[in-house]
N, C-alpha and C positions, 0 to 999 in steps of 0.2 A: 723633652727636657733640654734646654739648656745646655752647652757644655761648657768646661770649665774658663775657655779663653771668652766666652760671649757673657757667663756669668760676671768673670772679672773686669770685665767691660763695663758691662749695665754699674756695678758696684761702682768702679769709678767715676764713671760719669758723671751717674748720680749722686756723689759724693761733692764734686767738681761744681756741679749744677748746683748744688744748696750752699755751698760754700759762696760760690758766686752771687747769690742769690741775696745770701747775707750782708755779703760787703755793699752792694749795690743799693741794697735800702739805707745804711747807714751813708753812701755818698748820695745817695738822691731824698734825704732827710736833712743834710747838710745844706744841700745846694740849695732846696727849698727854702731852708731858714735864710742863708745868705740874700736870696734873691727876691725874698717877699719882709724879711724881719719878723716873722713870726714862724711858732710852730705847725707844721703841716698838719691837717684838720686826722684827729683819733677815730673819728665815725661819719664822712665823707657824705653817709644815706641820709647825715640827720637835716631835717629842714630846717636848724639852726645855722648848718653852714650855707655861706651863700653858693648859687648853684654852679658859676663862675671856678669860684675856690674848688668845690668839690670836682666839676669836669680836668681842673687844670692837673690838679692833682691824682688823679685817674689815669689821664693820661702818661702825665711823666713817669708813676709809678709801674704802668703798663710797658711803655715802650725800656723805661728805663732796664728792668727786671726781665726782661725778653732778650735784650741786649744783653745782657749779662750772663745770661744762662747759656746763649748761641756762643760767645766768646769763652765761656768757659769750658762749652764741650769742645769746640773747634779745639783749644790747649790739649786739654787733653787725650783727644784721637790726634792731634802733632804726638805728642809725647808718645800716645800707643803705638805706634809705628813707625817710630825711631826705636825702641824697645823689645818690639818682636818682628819688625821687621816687613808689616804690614799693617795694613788700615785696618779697621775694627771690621768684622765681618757685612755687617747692612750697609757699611760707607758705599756707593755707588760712583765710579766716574764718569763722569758725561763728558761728553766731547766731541 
């Protein structure tokens, strides 16, 4: 099991990671609207959207939402080790 600094870890993180995760669809729902003028496609599978729309939009939502989640753990293992003083226990440094 778990102890309680790796538990409050994961908790975090994970907290961190959907949070981010959140904001990140509403700016990458945004930017789509900005940058095509229409709303990004609701069901991406369907053969109504053209295949073009659906790829482009897969993508951004992919790399966008990956991006988002990496910068949001990275914040927060900064923050966990300023806090107690060290990296979260699996962090590895390579060098």
């Amino acid at each position: 099991m778990a102890d309680k600094g790796e538990l409050g870890w994961r908790l975090t993180a994970g907290a961190a990671a959907f949070a981010g995760g959140f904001v990140a669809k509403k700016v990458i729902t945004m930017a789509w609207k900005k940058s095509t003028g229409k709303e990004p496609p609701t069901n991406p599978e369907s053969p109504d959207v053209a295949l073009a729309e659906a790829i482009g939009w897969a993508v951004m939502m992919g790399v966008g939402m990956e991006v988002a989640r990496l910068l949001a753990t990275r914040a927060v293992a900064h923050q966990w080790a300023k806090g107690t003083g060290a990296p979260p226990s699996h962090f590895k440094v390579e060098g």
